[in-house]
Wavefront OBJ file of the C-alpha trace (Angstrom):
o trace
v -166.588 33.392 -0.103
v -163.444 31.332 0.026
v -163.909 27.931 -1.732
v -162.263 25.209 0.460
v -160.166 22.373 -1.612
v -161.934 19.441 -1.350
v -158.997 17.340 -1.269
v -157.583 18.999 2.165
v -157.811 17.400 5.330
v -160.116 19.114 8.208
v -157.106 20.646 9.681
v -156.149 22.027 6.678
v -159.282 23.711 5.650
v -159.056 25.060 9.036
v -155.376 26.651 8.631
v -156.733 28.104 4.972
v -159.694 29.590 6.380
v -157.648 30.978 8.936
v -155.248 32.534 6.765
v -157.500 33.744 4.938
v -159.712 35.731 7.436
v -156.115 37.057 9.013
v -154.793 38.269 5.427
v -158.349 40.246 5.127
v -158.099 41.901 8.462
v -154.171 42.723 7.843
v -154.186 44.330 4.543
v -153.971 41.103 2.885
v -151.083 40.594 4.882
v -151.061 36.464 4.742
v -148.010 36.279 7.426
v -150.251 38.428 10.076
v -149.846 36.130 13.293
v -152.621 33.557 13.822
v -155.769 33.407 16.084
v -155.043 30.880 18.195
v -156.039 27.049 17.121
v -159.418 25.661 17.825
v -159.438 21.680 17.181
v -162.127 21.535 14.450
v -165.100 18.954 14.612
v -165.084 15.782 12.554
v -167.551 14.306 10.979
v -168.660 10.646 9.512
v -168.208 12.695 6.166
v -164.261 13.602 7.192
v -164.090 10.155 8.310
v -165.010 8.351 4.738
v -162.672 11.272 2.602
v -159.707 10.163 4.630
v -161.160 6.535 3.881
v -161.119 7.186 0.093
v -157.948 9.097 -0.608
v -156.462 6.396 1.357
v -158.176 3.266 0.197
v -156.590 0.690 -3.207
v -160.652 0.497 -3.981
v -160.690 2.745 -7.295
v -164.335 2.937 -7.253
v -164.080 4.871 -3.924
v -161.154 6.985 -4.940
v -162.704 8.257 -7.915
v -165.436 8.991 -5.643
v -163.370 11.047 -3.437
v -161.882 12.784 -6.259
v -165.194 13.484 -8.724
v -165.718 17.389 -9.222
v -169.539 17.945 -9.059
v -172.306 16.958 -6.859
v -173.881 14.109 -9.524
v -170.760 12.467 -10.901
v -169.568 12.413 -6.892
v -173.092 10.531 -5.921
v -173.192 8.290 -9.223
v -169.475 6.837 -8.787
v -170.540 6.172 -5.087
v -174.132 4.433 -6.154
v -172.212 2.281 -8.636
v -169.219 1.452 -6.286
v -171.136 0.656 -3.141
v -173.475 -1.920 -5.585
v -170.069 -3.566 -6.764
v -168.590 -3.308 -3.020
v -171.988 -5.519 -2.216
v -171.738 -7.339 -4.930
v -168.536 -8.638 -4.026
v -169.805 -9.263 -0.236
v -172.640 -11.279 -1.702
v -170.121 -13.796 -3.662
v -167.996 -13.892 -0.517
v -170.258 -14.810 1.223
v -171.784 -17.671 -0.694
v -168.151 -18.600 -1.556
v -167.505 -18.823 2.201
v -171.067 -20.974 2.644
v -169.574 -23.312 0.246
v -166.619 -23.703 1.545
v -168.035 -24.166 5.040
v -170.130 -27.268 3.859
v -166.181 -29.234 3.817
v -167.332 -31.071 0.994
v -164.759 -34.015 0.108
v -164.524 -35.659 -3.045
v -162.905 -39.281 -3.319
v -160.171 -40.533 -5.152
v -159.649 -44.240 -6.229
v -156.040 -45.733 -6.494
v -154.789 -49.303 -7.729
v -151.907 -50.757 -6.303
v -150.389 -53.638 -7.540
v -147.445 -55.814 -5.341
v -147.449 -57.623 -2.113
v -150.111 -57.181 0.559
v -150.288 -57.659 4.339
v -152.217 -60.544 5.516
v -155.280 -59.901 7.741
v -155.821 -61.725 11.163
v -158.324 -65.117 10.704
v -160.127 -66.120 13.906
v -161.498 -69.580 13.594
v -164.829 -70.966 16.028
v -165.879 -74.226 16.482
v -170.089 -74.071 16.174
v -170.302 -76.488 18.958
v -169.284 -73.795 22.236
v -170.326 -76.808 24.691
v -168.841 -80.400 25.152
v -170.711 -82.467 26.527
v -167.555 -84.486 28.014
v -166.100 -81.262 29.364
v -169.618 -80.307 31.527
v -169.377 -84.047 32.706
v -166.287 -83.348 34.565
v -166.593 -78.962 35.208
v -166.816 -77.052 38.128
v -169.009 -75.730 38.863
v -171.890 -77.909 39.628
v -174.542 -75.989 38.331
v -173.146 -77.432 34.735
v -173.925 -81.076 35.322
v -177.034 -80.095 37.397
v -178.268 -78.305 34.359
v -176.950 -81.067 31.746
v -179.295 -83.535 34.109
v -182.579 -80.791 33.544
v -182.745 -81.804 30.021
v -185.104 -84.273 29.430
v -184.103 -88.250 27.766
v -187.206 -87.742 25.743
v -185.678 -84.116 24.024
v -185.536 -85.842 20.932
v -189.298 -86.274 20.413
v -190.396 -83.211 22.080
v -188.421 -81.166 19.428
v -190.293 -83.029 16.713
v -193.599 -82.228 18.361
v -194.231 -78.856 17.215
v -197.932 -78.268 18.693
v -195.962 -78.754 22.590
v -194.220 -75.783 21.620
v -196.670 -73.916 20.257
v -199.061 -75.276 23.496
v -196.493 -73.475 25.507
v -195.997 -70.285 24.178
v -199.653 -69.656 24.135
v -200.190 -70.710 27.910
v -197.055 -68.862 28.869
v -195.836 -72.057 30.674
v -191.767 -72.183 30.783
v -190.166 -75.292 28.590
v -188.926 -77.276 31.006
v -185.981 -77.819 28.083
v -185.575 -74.323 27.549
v -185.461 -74.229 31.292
v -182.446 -76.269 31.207
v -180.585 -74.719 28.544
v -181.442 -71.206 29.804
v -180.227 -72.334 33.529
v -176.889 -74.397 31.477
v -176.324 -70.715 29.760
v -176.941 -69.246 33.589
v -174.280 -71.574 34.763
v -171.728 -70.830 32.357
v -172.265 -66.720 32.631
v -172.119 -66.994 36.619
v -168.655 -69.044 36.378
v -164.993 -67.633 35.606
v -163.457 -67.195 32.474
v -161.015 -70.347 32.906
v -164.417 -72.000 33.424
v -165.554 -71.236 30.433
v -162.483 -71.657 28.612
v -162.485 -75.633 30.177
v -165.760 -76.481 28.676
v -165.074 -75.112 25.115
v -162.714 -77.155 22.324
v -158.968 -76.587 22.943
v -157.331 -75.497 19.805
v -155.137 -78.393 19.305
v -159.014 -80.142 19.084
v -160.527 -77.645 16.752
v -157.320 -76.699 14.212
v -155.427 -79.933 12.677
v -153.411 -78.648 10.386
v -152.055 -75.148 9.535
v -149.715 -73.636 6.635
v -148.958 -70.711 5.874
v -147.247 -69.935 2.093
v -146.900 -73.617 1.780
v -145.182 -73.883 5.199
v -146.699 -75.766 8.004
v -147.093 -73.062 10.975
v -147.704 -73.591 14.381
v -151.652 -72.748 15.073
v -151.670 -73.247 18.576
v -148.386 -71.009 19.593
v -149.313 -68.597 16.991
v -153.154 -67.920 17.630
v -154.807 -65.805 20.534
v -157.740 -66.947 22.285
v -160.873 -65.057 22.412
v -164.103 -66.511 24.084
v -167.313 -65.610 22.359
v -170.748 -66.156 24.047
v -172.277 -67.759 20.970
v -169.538 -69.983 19.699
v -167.082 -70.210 22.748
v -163.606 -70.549 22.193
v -162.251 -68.932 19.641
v -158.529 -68.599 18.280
v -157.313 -66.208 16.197
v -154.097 -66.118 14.176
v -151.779 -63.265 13.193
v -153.668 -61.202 15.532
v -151.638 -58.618 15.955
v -149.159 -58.281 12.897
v -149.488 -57.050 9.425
v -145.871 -57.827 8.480
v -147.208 -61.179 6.584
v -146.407 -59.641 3.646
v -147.802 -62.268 0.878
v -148.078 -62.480 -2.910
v -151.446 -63.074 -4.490
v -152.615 -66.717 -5.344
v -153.744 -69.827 -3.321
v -150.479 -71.637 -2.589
v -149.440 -67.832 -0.949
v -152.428 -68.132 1.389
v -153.238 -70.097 5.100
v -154.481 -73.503 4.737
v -156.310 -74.837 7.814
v -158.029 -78.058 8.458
v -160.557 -78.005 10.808
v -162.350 -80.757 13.665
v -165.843 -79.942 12.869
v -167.678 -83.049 14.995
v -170.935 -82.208 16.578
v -171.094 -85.843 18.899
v -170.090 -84.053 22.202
v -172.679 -81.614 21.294
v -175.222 -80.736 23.587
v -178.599 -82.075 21.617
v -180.423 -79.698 19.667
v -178.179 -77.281 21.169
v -175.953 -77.209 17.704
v -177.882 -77.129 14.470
v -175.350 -77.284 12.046
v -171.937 -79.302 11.522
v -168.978 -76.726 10.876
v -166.980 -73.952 11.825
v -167.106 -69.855 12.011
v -164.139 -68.040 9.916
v -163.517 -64.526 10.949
v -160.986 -62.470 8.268
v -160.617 -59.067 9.616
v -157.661 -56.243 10.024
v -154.881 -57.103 12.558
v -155.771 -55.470 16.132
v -159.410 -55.557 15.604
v -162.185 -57.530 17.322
v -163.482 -60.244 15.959
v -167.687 -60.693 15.428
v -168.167 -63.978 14.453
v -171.849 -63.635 15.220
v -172.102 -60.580 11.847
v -169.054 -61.427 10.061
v -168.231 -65.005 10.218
v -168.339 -67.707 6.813
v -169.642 -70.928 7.507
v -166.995 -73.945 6.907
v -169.311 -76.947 6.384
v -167.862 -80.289 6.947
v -166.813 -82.718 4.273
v -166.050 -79.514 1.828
v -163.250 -77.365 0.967
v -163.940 -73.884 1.411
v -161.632 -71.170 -0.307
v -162.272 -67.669 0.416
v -160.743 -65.421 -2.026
v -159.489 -62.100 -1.195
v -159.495 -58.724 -2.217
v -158.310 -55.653 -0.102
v -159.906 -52.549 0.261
v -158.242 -49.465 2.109
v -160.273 -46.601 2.979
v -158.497 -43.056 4.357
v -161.028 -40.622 5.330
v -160.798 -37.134 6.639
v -162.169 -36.509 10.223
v -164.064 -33.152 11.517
v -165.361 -31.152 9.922
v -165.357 -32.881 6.903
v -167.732 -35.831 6.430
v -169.532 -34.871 10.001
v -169.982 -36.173 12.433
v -166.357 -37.390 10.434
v -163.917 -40.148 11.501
v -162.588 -41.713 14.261
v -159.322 -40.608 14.730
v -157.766 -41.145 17.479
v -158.869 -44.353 19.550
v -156.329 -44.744 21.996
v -159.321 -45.070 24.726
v -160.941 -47.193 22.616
v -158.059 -49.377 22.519
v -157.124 -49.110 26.235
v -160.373 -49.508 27.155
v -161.786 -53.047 25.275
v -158.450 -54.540 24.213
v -158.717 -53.900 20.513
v -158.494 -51.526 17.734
v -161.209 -49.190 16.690
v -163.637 -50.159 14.188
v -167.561 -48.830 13.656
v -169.114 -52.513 14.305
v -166.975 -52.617 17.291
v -168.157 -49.602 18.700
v -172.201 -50.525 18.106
v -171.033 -53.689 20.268
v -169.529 -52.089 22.567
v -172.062 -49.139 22.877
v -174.762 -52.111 23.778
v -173.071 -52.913 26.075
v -172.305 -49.988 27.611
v -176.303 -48.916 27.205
v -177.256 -52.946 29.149
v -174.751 -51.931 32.206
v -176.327 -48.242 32.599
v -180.149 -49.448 32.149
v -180.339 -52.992 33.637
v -177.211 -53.168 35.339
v -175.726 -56.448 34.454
v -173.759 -57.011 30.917
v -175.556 -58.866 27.624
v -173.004 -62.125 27.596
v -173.975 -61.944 24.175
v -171.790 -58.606 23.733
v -168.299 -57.708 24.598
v -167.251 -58.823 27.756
v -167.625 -55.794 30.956
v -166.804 -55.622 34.291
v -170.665 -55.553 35.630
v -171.962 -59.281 36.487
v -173.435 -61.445 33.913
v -177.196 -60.647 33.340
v -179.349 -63.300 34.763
v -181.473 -65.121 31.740
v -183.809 -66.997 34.142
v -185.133 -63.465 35.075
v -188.103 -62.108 33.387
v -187.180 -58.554 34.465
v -184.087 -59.028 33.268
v -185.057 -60.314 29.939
v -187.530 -57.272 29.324
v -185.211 -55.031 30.060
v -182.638 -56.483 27.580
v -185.413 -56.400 25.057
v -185.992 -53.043 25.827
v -182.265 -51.869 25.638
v -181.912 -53.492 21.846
v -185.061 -52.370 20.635
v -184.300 -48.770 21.849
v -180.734 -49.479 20.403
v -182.007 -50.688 16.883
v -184.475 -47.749 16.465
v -182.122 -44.588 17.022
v -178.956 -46.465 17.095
v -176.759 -43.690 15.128
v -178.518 -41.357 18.125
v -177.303 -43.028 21.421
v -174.069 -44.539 20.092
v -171.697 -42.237 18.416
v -169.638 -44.142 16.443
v -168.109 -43.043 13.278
v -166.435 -45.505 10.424
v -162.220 -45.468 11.068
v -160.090 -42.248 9.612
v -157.633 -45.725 8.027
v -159.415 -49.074 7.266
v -158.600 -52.085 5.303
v -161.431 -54.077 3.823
v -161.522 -57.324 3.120
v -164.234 -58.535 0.370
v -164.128 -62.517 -0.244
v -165.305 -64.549 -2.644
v -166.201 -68.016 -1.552
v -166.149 -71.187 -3.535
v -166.609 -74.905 -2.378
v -166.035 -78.516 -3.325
v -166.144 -81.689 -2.014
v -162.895 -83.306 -0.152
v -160.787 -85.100 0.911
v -160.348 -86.680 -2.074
v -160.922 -90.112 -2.714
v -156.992 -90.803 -2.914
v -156.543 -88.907 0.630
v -159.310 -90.394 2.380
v -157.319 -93.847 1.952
v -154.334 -92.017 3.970
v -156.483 -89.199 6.196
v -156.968 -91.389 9.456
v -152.859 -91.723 9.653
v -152.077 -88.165 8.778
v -154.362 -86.329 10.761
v -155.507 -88.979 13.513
v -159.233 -88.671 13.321
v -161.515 -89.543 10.440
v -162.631 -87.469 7.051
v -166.171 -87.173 8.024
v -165.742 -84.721 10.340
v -163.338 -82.819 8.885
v -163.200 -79.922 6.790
v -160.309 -77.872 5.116
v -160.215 -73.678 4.664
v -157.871 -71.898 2.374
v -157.677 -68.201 2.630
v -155.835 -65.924 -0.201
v -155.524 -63.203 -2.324
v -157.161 -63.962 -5.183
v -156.020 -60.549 -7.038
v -152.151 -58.434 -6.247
v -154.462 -55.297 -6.497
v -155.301 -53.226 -3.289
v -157.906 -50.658 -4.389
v -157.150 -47.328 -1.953
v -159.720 -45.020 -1.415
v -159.201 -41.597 -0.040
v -160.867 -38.513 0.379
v -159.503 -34.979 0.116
v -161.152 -31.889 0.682
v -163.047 -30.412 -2.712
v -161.836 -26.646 -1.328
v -158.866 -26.717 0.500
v -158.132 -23.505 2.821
v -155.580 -22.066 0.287
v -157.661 -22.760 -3.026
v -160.422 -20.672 -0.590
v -158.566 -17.643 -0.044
v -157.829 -17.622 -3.640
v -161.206 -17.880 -5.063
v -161.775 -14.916 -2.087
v -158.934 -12.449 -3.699
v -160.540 -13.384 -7.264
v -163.944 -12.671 -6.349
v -162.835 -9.095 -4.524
v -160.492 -7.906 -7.607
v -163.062 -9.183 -10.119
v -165.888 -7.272 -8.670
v -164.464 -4.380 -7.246
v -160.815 -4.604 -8.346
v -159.262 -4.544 -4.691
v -157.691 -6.684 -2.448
v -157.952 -8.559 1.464
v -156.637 -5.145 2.534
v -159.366 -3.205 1.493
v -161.309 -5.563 3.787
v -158.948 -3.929 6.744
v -159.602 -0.538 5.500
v -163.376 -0.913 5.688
v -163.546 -2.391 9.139
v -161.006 1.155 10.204
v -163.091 3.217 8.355
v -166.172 1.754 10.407
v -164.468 1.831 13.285
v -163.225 5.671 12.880
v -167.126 6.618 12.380
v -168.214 4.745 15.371
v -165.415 6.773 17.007
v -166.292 10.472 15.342
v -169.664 9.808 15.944
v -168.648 8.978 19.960
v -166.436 11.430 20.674
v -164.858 14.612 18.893
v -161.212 13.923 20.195
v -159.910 12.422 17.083
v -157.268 13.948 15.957
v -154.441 11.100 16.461
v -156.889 9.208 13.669
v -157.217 12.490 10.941
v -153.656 12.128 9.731
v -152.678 15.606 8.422
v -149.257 14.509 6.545
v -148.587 16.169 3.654
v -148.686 13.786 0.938
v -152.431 13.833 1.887
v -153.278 17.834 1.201
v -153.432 17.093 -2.641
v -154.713 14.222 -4.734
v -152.682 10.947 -5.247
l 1 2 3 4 5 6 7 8 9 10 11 12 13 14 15 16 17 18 19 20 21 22 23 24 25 26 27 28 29 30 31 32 33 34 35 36 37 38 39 40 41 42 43 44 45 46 47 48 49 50 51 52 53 54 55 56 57 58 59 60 61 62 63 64 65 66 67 68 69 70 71 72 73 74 75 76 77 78 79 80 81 82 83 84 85 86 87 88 89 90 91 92 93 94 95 96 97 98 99 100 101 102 103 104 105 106 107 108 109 110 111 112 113 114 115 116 117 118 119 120 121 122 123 124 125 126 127 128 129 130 131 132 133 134 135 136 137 138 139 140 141 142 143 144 145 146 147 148 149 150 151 152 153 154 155 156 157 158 159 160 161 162 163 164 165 166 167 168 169 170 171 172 173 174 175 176 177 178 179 180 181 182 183 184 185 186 187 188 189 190 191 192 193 194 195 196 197 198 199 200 201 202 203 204 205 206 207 208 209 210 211 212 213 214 215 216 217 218 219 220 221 222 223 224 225 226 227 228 229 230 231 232 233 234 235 236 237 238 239 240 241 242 243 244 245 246 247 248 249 250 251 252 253 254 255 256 257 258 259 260 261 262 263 264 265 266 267 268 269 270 271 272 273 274 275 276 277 278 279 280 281 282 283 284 285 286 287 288 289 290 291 292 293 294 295 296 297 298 299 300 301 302 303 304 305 306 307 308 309 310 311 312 313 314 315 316 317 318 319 320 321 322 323 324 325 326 327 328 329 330 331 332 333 334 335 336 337 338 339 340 341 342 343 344 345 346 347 348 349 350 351 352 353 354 355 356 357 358 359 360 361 362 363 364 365 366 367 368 369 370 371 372 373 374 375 376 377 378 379 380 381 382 383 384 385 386 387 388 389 390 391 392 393 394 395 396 397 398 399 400 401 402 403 404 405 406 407 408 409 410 411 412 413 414 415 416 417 418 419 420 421 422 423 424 425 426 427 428 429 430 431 432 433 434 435 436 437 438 439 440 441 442 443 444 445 446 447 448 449 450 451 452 453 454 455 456 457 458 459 460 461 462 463 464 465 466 467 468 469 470 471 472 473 474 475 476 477 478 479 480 481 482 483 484 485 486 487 488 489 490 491 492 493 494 495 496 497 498 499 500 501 502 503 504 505 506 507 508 509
């Protein structure tokens, strides 16, 4: 019985066994000529020997290479439980990896900083004097609705009560809704005409302790709730500006509510927007109230955020809003996207627009219409119950924050009032004044990073493999052949081309 290396490939055995039967039949005769070659048959077993002698796993060579049935079967045991092991880790080290956790860090910055756009509203969106003279008619028509008596009928709490219990529509808020129907159905000029102009609303501006020029510097942007606004530095952030008040914008303000409409205006002031260059203004969420008769100063301190978009974070960050920008005139921001999704949601499901929202090309939504108030109802309620569901809108991948704190006291002082009238032209009671600065140099920067980044991945990966079974992302390679050759054996017989018979491989390494 001839006892076949273990270390020789198929082929080889083959050409032993061969050689040795010939050499018996020939008077031991070894260079007797050859029967001719049969292509032996593989099998899985031929497959993983080639696998081992080949492989940088040492667990599997000294498989490969162990002398006796038992220390052959306990080296294999032991090496496949470390070759699992190793899969195991991977694989939780890959499930970790795959949750693209971030971690924040937190910067201070000390030096100049760019000043952020301030859109100012006047509370009163109506004059009075301006529906007087407007086209179209429907203004003064509604203006006439509203009852002489309006004053005594607000005071009488029961008649209100009386009608929303009978259902009955207020004549008065007949008038105001039809007033609000007028101004919706007319043009944006129109609306623009019965607002306050900015030279009425802003009478005095500097900047750094340098009068500007409000009215060529501001944009105009008409808001359903307070009309007309204007906002300045809209779209620059090259103000760059030291910290402190005299190094901040100084406005005083026309705050009068006599051309009011009655009742229509509850409070005497103005709306103050600060918010990043580019963006859109919400005056209706963001605004600070400028009361008349005080100074308000609104100290500053600026926040910039840098996040990481998908995957990280999901659903992530805006990144790119290009068709954002294109598509409503300003630059991305999360609050800006709720108001636009609204919208969006009003024009699909009762198709008009909310006046109320950002402006659209579908007609303004009638609000004399019960259907059409139900259905706005319905949109908002739907909206505020699964908002993050129907509108997709991430915070910005680069934002700048603005947190202000707000202080107040009384002015003009008693030595200006004596002199306000011939500066300014109109009288101190209706005035107010609004300085906005940096209040600290500091910009606090906030940015996430990745807590595995791809590279620190694949080197926890190589650890993990040479720790528990002291190979490499190669051996990896050499498994996935090795399956593939079994699949193959197993298949077909024809395998030759794969059963490498060089001769560095007929004795051990």
């Amino acid at each position: 019985m001839v006892n076949f290396n273990f270390h020789l490939t198929p082929q080889a055995r083959e050409n032993a066994r061969r050689a040795a039967e010939a050499a018996a039949t020939n008077g031991h005769h070894p260079t007797a000529p050859l029967p001719p070659y049969t292509p032996p048959k593989y099998t899985v077993s031929d497959a993983f020997r080639m696998f081992a002698r080949r492989t940088n796993g040492h667990g599997w060579i000294r498989t490969s290479r162990a002398r006796s049935f038992w220390a052959t079967n306990c080296w294999f045991i032991l090496t496949l439980i470390v070759f699992i092991a190793a899969i195991v880790y991977t694989a939780l080290l890959w499930a970790n990896y795959a949750q693209y956790e971030t971690e924040t860090s937190i910067h201070s910055m000390v030096g100049k900083l760019p000043f952020p756009s301030v859109t100012v509203c006047s509370n009163n969106p109506i004059k009075v004097s301006s529906i007087v003279n407007a086209q179209p008619d429907s203004y003064r028509q509604s203006l006439q609705k509203i009852p002489a008596n309006i004053d005594s009928l607000f005071k009488e709490q029961d008649y209100y009560i009386g009608k929303l219990k009978t259902g009955e529509l207020d004549p008065v808020y007949d008038a105001y809704v039809n007033l609000v129907a007028a101004r919706n159905g007319s043009t944006v000029e129109q609306r623009y005409a019965i607002g306050c102009s900015v030279n009425e609303l802003v009478l005095s501006c500097k900047f750094g302790g340098k009068v500007c020029d409000f009215a060529k510097e501001s944009q105009r942007f008409y808001d359903d709730v307070y009309g007309n606004c204007y906002t300045w530095n809209y779209d620059s952030s090259e103000r760059m500006v030291a910290a402190g008040i005299d190094n901040g914008l100084q406005l005083v303000l026309m705050v009068s509510v006599n051309d009011s409409l009655p009742y229509y205006v509850e409070s005497q002031g103005a709306k103050v927007v600060v918010h990043e260059p580019g963006t859109m203004p919400l005056p209706a969420t963001e605004a600070k109230s400028v009361a008349a008769g005080l100074d308000t100063e609104l100290g500053l301190s600026l926040s910039s955020f840098s996040r990481l978009g998908h995957p990280y974070n999901d659903p992530g960050c805006m990144l790119d809003y290009d068709d954002f920008t294109n598509l409503f005139g300003f630059d991305y921001t999360m609050k800006g996207c709720f108001e636009t999704c609204q919208q969006r949601a009003t024009v699909r499901q009762c198709g008009c627009s909310d006046s109320r929202k950002t402006p659209a090309a579908a007609p303004i939504c009638d609000a004399s219409d019960p259907d059409v108030i139900a259905c706005l109802a319905k949109v908002s309620y739907s909206l505020q119950r699964d908002a993050d569901t129907l509108c997709k809108c991430p915070p910005a991948c680069s934002e700048n924050v603005y947190e202000s704190l707000n202080s107040y006291s009384n002015w003009p002082s008693e030595t200006l009032k004596s002199t306000f009238k011939s500066k300014y032209g109109v009288e101190y009671n209706n005035t107010a004044r609004v300085q906005i600065y940096y209040r600290t140099p500091v910009t606090t920067k906030y940015a996430d990073q990745p807590s595995q980044t791809r590279n620190q991945f694949i080197g926890w990966l190589g650890g993990q493999l040479f720790v528990w079974s002291g190979t490499s992302l190669i051996t990896l390679l050499e498994v996935v052949a090795f399956l593939l050759t079994s699949v193959l054996v197993i298949c077909t017989q024809n395998v030759d081309w794969l059963m490498v018979d060089h001769d560095d491989l007929e004795y051990p390494y």
